[in-house]
C-alpha positions as CSV (number, residue, x, y, z in Angstrom):
1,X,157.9,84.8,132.2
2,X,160.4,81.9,132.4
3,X,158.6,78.3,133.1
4,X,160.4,77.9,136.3
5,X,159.5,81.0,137.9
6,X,155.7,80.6,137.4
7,X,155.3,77.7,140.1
8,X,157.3,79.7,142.3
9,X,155.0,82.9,142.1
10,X,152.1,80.2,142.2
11,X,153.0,78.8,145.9
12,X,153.1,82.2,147.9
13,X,150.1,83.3,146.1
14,X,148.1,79.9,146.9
15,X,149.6,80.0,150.9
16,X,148.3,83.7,151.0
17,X,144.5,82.4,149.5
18,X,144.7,79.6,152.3
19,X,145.5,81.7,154.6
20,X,142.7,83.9,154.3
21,X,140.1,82.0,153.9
22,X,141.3,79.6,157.2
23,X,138.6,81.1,160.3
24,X,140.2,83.0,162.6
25,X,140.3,83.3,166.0
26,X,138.2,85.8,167.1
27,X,138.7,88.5,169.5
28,X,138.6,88.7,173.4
29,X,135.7,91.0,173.5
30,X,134.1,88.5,171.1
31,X,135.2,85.7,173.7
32,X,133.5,87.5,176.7
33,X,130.4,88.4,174.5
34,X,129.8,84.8,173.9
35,X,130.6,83.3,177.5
36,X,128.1,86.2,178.4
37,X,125.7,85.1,175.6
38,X,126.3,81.0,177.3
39,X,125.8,82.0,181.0
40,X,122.3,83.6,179.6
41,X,121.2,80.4,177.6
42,X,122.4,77.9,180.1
43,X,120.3,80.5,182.7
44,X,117.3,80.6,180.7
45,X,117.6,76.8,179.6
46,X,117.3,75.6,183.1
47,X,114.6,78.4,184.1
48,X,112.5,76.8,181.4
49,X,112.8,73.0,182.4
50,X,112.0,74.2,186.3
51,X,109.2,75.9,184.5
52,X,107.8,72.5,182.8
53,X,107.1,74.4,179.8
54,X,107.8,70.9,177.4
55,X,107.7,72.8,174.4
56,X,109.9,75.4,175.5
57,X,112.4,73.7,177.0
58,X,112.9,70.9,173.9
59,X,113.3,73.9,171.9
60,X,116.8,74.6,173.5
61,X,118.3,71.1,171.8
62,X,118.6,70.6,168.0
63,X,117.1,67.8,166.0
64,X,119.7,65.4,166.3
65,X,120.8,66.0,169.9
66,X,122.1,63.2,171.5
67,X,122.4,62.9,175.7
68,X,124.1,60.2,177.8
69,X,122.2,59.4,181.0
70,X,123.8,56.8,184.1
71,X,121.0,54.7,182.4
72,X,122.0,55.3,179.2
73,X,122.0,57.0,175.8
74,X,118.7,58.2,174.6
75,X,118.4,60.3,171.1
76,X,116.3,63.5,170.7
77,X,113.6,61.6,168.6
78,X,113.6,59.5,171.8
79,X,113.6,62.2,174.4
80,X,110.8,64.3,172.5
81,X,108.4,61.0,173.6
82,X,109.8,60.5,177.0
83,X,110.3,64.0,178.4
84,X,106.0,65.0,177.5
85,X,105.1,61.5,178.7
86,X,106.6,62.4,182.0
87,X,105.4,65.6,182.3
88,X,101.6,64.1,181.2
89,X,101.9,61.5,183.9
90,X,102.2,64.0,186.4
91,X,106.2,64.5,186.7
92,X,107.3,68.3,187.5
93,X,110.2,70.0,188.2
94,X,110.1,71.5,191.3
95,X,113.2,73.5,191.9
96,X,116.2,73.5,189.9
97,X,120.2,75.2,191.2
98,X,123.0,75.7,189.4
99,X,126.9,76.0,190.6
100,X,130.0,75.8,189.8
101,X,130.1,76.9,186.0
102,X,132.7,76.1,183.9
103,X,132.6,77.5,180.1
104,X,135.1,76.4,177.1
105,X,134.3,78.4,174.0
106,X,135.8,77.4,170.6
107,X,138.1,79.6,168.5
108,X,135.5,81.0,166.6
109,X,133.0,81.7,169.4
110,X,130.4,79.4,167.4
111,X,130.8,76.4,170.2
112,X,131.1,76.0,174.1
113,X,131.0,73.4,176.7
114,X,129.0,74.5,179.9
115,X,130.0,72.2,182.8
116,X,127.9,72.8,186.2
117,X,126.5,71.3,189.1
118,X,122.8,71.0,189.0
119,X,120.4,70.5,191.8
120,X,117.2,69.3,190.8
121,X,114.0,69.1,193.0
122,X,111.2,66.9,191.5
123,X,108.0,65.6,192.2
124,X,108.0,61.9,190.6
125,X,105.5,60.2,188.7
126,X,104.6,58.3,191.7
127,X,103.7,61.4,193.8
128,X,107.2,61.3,196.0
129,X,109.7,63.8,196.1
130,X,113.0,63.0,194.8
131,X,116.2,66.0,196.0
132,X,119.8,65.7,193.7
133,X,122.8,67.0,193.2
134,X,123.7,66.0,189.3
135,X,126.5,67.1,186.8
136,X,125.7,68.3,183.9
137,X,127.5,69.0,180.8
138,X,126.2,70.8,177.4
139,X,127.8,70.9,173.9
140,X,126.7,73.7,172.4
141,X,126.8,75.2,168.9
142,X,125.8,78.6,167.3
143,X,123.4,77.4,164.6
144,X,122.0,80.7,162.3
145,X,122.4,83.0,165.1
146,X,120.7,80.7,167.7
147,X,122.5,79.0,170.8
148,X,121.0,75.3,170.4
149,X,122.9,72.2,172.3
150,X,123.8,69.5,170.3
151,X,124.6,66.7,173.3
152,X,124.1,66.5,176.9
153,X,125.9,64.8,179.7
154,X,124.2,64.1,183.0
155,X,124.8,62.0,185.6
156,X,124.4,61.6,189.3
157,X,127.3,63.9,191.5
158,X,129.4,62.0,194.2
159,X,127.4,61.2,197.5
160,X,129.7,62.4,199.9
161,X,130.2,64.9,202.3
162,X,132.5,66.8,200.5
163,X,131.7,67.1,197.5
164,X,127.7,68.1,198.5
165,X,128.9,70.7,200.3
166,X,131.1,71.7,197.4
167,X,127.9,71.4,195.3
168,X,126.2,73.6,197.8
169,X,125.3,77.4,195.8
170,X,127.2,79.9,196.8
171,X,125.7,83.9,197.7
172,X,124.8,85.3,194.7
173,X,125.5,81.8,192.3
C-alpha cells in the first residue's frame, strides 16, 4: 500500500471510532421514562422534608452539593450541621406544595433541572408559624443508578397578587 494512501484510509477509520464512542442521544421513550423517574424523586424528595425525617431527606443530595439561599450559599458539609440543628431545636415542616413543574433532561437522560413553585408551612424555632410561597430549582444527576441533586436554588417567590395566585396548586397538581 502506497505511503499516501495510508493517512487517507487512517482519517475515515479514526472519524468512524469517534463517532461511536461520542454518547448518544437517547430515545423519546427513554426521555419520558426519566421525566417520569424526576416527577417521582422530586415527589418523594419533598414528601420526605415535610416528613422531617433528617436522615432521609439529606440522603436525596450528594456529598458535594452546593445550594444558594436569598441569604446565601451554604455547602453540604454546612447544611448536614444546620438542617439537624434545626430540626433538634424544635423546627418542623408542617406542610409542604408543589406547582408549576418545569423539567429539562440532558441528552443522555443522566441530568435534569426541576423548576417548581414550593409552598412551605413551618413551625419556626421560636414556636411561630411561618406560610411561603418559594422557587425552587434542583440540578440533578444519575449517579450509579440513583437520582441524587447536586445544587439547589431557592429563594423567596414574588409578593404580589398575581403571581400568588399563579403559585396557587391547581386540582389534581
Amino acid at each position: 500500500m502506497s505511503k499516501r494512501l495510508l493517512p487517507l484510509l487512517l482519517i475515515p477509520l479514526a472519524a468512524l471510532l469517534v463517532a461511536a464512542a461520542s454518547p448518544k442521544p437517547a430515545a423519546s421513550g427513554d426521555k419520558d421514562r426519566t421525566l417520569a423517574e424526576i416527577r417521582d424523586f422530586e415527589g418523594r424528595f419533598n414528601k420526605t422534608y415535610e416528613s422531617n425525617d433528617v436522615k432521609a431527606f439529606l440522603d436525596f443530595f450528594t456529598d458535594d452539593m452546593t445550594q444558594v439561599w436569598q441569604e446565601g450559599r451554604m455547602d453540604m458539609p454546612e447544611y448536614r450541621i444546620f438542617w439537624p440543628g434545626e430540626i433538634d431545636k424544635g423546627r418542623r415542616v408542617l406542610e409542604v406544595r408543589t406547582a408549576d413543574m418545569a423539567i429539562h433532561t440532558g441528552p443522555s437522560n443522566d441530568s435534569a433541572v426541576a423548576s417548581y413553585r414550593i409552598f412551605v408551612k413551618e413551625k419556626l424555632v421560636d414556636g411561630s408559624i411561618s406560610e411561603s410561597w418559594n422557587q425552587e430549582t434542583d440540578v440533578i444527576h444519575k449517579i450509579n443508578g440513583k437520582w441524587k441533586i447536586v445544587h439547589m436554588h431557592y429563594s423567596d417567590a414574588p409578593s404580589t397578587k398575581d403571581a400568588s395566585a399563579a403559585a396557587a396548586p391547581k386540582p389534581g397538581a
